[in-house]
C-alpha positions as CSV (number, residue, x, y, z in Angstrom):
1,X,96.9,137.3,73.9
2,X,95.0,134.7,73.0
3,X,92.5,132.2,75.2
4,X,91.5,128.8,74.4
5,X,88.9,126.8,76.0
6,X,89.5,123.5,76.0
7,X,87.7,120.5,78.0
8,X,89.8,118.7,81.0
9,X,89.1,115.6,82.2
10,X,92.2,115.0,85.3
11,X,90.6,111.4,85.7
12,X,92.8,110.6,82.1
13,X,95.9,108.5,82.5
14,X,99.2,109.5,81.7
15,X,100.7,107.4,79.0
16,X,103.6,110.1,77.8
17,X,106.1,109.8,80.5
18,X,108.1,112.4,78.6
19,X,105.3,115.3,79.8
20,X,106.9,115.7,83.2
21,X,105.9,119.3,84.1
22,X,102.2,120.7,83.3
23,X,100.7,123.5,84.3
24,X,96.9,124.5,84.1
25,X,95.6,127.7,85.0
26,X,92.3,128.9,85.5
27,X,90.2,132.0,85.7
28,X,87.2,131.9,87.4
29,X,83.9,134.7,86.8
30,X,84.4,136.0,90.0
31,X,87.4,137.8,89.3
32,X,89.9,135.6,91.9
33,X,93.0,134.8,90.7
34,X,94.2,131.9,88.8
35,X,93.5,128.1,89.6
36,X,96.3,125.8,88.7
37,X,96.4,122.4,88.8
38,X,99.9,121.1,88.4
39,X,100.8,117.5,86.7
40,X,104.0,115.8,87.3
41,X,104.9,112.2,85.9
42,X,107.9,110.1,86.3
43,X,109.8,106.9,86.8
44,X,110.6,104.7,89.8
45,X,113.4,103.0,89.0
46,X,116.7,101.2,90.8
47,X,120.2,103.0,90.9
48,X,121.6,103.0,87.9
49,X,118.8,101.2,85.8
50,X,116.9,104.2,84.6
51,X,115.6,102.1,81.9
52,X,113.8,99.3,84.0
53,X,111.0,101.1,86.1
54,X,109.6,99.2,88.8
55,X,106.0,98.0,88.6
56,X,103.3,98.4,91.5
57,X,105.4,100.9,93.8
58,X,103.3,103.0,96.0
59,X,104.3,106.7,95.7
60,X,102.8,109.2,98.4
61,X,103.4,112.8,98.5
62,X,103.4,113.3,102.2
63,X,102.1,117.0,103.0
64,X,99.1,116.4,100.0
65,X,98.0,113.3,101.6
66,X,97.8,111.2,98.1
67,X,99.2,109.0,96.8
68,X,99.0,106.8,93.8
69,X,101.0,103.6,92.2
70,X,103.1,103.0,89.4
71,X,101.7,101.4,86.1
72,X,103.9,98.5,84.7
73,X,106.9,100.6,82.9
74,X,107.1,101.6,86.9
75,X,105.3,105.6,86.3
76,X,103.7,107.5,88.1
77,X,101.7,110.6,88.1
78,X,100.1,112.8,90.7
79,X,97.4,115.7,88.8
80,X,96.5,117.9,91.3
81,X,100.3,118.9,93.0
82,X,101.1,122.4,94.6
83,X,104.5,124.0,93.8
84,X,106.9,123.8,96.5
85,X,108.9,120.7,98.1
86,X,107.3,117.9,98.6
87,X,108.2,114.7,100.6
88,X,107.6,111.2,98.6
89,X,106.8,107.8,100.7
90,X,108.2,105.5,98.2
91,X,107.2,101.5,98.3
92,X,107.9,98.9,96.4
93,X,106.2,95.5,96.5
94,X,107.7,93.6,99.5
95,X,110.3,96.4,100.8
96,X,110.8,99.2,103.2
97,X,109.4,102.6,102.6
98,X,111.9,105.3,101.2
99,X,111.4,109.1,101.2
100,X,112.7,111.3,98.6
101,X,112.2,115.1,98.7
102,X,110.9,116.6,95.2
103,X,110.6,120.2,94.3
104,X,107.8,121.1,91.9
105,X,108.7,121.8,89.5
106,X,112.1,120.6,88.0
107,X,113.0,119.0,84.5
108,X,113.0,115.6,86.5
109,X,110.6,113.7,88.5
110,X,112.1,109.9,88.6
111,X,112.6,108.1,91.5
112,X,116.0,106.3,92.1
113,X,116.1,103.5,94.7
């Protein structure tokens, strides 16, 4: 068993869309379980064109209140998620809101509209 200490700064943008899943955990002094902080990433993206992300969408997870929008390959990331299903507000620029239930975690986070 091994422990590494390592800095973490969650303010740091995603630019690997291919992390989709991370996991921290932390252990505190006072002997409390674990923290974890849980990162997911993906695409937003129209059906069938998983390729061409859309730019400028506005993803919110519902039950978190947060939300956050997509850079201009169309991802996303949320840092601080909670395992669990989780309803997403998805809006792109000039169109109607779409919801899309998510499970944290699974092998794949992108958003097909």
């Amino acid at each position: 068993s091994y422990v590494v200490t390592i800095p973490v700064d969650l303010s740091i943008e995603f630019t690997a869309p291919e992390v989709r899943t991370k996991v921290l955990r932390f252990t505190g002094d006072g002997g409390q379980g674990p923290d974890e902080v849980i990162m997911i990433s993906g695409v937003v993206h129209r059906k069938g064109k998983p390729d061409e992300g859309i730019p400028e969408v506005t993803v919110s997870a519902r039950e978190l209140q947060m939300s956050t929008t997509t850079n201009r390959e169309g991802i996303y990331a949320f840092r601080r998620m909670r395992f669990g299903t989780h309803t997403f507000e998805v809006t792109p620029p000039g169109e109607k809101k779409h919801q899309v239930s998510i499970t944290v975690p699974t092998s794949n986070y992108d958003i097909e509209l």
